[in-house]
The first five atom37 places (N, CA, C, CB, O) and aatype in JSON, in Angstrom:
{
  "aatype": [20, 20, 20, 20, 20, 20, 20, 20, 20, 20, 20, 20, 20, 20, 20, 20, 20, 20, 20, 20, 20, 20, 20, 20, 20, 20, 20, 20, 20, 20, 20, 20, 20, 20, 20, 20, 20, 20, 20, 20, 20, 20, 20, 20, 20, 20, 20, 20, 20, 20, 20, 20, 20, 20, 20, 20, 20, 20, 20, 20, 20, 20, 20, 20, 20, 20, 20, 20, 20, 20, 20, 20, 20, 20],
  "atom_mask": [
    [1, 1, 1, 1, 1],
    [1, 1, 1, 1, 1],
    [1, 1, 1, 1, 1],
    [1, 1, 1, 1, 1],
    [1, 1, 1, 1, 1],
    [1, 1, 1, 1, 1],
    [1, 1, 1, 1, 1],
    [1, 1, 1, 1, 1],
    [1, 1, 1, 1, 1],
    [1, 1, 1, 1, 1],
    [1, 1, 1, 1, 1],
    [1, 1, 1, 1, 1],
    [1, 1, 1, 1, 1],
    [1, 1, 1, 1, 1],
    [1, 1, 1, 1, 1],
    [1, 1, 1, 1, 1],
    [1, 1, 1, 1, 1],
    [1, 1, 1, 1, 1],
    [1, 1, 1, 1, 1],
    [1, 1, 1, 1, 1],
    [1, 1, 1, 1, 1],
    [1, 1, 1, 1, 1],
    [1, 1, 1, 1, 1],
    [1, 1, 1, 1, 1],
    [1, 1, 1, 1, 1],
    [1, 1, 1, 1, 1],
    [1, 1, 1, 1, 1],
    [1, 1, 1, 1, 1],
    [1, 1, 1, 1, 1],
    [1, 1, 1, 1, 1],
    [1, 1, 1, 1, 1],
    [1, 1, 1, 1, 1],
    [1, 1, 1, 1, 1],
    [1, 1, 1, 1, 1],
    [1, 1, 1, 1, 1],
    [1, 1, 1, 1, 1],
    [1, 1, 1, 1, 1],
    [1, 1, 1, 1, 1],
    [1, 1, 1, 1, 1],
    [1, 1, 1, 1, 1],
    [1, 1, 1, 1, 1],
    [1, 1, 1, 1, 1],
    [1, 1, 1, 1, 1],
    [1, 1, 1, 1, 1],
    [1, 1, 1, 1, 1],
    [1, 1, 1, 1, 1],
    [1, 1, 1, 1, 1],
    [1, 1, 1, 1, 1],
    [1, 1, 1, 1, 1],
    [1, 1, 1, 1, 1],
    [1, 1, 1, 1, 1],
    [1, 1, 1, 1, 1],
    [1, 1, 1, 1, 1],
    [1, 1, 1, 1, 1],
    [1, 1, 1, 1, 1],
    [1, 1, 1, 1, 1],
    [1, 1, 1, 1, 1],
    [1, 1, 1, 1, 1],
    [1, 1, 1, 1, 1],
    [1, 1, 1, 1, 1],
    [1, 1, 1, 1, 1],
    [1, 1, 1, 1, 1],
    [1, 1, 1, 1, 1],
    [1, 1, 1, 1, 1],
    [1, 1, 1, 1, 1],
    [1, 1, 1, 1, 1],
    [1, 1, 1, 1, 1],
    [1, 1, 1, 1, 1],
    [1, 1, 1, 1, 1],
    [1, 1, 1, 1, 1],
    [1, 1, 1, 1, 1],
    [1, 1, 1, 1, 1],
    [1, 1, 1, 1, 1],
    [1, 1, 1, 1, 1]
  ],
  "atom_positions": [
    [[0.84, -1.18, 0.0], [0.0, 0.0, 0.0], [0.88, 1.24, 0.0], [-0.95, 0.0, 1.21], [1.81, 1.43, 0.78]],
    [[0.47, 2.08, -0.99], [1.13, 3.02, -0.67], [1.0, 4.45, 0.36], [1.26, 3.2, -1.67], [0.38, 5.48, 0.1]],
    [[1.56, 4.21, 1.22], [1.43, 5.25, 2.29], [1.91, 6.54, 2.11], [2.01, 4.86, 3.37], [1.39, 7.6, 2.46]],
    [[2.89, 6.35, 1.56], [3.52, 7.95, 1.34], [2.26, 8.49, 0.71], [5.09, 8.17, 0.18], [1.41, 9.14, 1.31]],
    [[2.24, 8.16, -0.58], [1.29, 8.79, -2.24], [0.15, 8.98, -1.5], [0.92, 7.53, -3.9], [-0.32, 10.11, -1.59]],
    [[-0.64, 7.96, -0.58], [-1.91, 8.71, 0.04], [-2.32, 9.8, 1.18], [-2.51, 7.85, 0.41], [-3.42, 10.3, 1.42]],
    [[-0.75, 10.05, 1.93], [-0.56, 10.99, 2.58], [0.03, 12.33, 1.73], [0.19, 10.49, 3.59], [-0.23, 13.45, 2.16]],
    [[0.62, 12.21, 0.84], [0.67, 13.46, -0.04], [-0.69, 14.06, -0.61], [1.54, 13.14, -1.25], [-1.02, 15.25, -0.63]],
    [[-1.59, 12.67, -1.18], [-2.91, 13.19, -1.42], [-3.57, 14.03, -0.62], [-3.66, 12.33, -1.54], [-4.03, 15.08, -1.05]],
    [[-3.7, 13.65, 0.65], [-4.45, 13.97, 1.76], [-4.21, 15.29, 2.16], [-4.21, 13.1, 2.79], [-5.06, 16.04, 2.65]],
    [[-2.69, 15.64, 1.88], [-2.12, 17.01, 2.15], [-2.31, 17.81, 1.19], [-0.81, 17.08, 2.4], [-2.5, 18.96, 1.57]],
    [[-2.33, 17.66, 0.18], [-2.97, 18.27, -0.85], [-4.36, 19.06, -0.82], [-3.07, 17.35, -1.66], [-4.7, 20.24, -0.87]],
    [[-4.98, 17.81, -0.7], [-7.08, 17.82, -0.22], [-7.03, 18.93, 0.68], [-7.99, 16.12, 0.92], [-7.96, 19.73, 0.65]],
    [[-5.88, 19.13, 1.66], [-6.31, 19.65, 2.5], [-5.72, 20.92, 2.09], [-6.14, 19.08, 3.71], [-6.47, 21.83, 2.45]],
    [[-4.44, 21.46, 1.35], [-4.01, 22.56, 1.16], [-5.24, 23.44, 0.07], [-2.51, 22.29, 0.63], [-5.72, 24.55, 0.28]],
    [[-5.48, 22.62, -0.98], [-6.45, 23.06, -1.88], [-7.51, 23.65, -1.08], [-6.95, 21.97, -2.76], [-7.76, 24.85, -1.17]],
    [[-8.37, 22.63, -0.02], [-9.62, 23.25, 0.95], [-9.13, 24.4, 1.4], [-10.11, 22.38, 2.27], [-9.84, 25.33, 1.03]],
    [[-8.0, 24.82, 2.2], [-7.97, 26.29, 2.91], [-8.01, 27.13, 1.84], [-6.66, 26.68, 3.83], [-8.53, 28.22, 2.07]],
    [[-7.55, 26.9, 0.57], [-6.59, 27.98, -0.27], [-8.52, 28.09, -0.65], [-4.81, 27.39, -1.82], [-9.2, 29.12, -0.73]],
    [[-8.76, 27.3, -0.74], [-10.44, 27.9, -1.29], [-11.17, 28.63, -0.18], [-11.63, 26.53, -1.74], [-11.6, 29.74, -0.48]],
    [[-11.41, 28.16, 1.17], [-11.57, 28.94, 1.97], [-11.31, 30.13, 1.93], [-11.23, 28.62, 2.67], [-12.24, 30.93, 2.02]],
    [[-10.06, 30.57, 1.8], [-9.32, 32.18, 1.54], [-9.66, 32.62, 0.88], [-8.16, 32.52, 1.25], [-9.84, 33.76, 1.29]],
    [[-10.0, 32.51, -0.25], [-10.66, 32.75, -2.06], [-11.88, 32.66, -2.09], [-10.27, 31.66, -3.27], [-12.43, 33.1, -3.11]],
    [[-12.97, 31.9, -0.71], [-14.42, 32.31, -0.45], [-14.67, 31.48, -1.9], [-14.89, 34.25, -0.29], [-15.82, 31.74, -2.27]],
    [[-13.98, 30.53, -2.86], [-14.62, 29.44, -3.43], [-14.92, 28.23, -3.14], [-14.23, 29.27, -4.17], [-14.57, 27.72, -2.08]],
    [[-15.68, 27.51, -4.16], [-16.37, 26.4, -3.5], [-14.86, 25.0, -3.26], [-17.95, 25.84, -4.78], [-14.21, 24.44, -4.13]],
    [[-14.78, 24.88, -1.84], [-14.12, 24.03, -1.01], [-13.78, 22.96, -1.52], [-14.69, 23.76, -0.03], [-12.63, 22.56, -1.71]],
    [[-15.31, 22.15, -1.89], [-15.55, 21.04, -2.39], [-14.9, 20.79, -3.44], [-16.64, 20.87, -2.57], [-14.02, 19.93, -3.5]],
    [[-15.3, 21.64, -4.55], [-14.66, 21.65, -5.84], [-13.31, 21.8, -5.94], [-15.15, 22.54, -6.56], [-12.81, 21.44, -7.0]],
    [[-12.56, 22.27, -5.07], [-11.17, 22.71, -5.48], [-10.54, 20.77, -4.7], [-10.46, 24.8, -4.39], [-10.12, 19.86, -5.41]],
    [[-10.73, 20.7, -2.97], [-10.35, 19.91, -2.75], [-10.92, 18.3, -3.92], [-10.58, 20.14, -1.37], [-10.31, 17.24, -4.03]],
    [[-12.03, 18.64, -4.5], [-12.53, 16.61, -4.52], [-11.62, 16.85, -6.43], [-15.58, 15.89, -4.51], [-11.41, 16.04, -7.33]],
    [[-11.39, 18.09, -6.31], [-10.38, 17.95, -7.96], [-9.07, 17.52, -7.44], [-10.04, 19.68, -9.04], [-8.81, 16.36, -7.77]],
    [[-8.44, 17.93, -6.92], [-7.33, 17.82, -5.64], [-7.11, 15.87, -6.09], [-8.31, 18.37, -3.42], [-6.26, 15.33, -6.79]],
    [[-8.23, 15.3, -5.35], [-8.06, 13.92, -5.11], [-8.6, 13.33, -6.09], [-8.54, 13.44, -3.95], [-8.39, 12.12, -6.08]],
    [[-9.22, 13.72, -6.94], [-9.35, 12.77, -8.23], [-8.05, 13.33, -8.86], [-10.88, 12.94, -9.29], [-7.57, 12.41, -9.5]],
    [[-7.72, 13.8, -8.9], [-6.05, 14.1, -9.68], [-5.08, 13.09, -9.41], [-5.21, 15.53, -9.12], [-4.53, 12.24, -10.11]],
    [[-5.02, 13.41, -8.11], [-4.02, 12.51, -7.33], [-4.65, 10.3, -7.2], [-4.05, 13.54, -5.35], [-4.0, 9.26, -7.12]],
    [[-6.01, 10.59, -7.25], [-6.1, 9.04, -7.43], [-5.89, 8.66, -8.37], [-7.08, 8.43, -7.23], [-5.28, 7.6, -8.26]],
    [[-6.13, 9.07, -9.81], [-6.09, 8.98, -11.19], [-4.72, 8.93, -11.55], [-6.79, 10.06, -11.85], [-4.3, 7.99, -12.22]],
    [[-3.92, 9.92, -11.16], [-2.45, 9.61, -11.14], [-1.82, 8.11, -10.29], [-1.82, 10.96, -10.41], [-1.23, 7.22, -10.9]],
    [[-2.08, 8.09, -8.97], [-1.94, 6.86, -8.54], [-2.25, 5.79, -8.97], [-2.27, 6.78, -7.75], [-1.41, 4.92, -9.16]],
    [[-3.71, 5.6, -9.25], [-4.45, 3.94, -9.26], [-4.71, 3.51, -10.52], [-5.95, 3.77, -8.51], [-4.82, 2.33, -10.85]],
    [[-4.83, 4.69, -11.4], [-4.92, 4.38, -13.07], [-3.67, 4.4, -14.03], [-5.84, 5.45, -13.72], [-3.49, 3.73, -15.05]],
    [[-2.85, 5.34, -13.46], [-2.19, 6.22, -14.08], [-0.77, 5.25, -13.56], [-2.5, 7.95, -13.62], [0.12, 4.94, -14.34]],
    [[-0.77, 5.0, -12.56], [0.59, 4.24, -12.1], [1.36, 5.26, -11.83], [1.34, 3.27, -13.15], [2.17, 4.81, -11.01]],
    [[1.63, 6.49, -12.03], [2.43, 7.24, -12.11], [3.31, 7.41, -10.58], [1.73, 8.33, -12.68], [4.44, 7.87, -10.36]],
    [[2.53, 6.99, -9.91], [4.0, 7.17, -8.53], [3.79, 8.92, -8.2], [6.32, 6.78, -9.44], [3.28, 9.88, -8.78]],
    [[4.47, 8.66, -6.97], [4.59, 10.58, -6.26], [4.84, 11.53, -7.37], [6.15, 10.99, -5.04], [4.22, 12.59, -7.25]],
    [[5.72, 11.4, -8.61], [6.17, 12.28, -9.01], [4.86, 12.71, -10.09], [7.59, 11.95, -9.44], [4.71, 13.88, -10.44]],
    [[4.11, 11.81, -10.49], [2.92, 11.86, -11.21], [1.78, 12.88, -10.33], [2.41, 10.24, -11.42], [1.1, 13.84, -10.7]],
    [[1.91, 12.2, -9.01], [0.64, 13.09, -8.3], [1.62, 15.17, -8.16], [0.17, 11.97, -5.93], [1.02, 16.11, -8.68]],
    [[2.72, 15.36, -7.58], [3.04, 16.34, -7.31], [3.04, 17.11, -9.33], [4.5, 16.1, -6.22], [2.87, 18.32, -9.34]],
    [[3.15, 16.68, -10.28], [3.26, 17.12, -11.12], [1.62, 17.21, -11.42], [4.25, 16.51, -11.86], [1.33, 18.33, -11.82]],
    [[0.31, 16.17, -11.31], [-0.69, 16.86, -11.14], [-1.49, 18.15, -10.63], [-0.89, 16.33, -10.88], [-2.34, 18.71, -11.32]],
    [[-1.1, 18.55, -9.32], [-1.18, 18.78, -8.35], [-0.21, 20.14, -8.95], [-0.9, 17.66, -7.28], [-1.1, 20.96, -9.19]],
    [[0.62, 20.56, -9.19], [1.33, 21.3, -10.2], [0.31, 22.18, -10.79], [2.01, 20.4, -11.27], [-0.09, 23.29, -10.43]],
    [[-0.18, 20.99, -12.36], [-1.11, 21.27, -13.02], [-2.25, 22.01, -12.63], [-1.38, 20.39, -13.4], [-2.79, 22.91, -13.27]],
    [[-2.62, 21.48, -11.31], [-4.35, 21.61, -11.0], [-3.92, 23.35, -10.68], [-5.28, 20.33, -9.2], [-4.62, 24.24, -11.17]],
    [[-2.87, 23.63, -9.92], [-2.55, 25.07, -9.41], [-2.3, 25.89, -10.51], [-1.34, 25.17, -8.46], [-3.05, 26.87, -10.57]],
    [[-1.52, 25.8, -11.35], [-1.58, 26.69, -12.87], [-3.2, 26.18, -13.64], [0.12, 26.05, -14.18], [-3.5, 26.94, -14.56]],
    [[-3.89, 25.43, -13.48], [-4.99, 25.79, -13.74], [-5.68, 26.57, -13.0], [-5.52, 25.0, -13.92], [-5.86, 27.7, -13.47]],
    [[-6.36, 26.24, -11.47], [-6.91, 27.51, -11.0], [-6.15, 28.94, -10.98], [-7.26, 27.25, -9.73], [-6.77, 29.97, -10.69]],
    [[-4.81, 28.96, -11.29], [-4.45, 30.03, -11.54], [-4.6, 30.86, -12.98], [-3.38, 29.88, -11.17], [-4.63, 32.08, -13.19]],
    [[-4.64, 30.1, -13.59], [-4.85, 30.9, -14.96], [-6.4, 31.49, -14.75], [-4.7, 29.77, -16.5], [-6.58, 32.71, -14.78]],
    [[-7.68, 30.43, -14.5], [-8.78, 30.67, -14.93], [-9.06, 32.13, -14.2], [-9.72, 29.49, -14.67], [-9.66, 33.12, -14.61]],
    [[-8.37, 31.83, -12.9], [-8.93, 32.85, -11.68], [-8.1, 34.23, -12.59], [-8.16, 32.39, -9.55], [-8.66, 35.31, -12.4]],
    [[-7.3, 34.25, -13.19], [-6.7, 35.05, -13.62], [-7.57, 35.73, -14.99], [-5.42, 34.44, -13.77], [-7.64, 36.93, -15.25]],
    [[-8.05, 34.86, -15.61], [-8.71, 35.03, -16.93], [-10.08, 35.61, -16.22], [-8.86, 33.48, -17.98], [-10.5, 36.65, -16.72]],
    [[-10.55, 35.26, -15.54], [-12.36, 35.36, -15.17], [-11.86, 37.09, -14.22], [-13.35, 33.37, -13.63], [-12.65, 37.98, -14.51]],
    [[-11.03, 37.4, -13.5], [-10.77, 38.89, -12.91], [-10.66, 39.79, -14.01], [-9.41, 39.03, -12.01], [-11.19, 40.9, -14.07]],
    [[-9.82, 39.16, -15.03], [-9.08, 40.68, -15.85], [-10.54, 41.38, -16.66], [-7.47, 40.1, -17.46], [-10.48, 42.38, -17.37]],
    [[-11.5, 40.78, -16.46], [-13.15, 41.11, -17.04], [-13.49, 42.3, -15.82], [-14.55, 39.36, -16.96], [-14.29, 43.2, -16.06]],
    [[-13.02, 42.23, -14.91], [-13.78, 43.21, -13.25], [-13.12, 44.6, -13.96], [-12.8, 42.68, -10.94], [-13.23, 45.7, -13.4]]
  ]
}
């Protein structure tokens, strides 16, 4: 079992939830993207830690772009 890869997940789930908290977006959505990233990388994907932190990467330059694209309209 892998213990590390599901405790990185978990830390993740949980960094994503505050960072949405702070940002007053929806929690849910940021963390349950969070862990389908990271399971999909793990259990389908095989990819190992370096697969989930390079997801997890991804998922952050995505909410960063969009959040970036959807402001420059204000």
């Amino acid at each position: 079992m892998p213990y590390l890869s599901i405790f990185i997940m978990i830390a993740f789930a949980v960094f994503y939830h505050r960072a949405a908290e702070n940002e007053n977006e929806s929690t849910l959505l940021w963390s349950g993207l969070s862990v389908l990233i990271s399971a999909a990388t793990l259990f389908y994907f095989h990819w190992g830690i370096l697969g989930v932190l390079l997801g997890q990467a991804a998922l952050l330059a995505g909410i960063t772009a969009l959040r970036l694209w959807r402001d420059r309209d204000l």
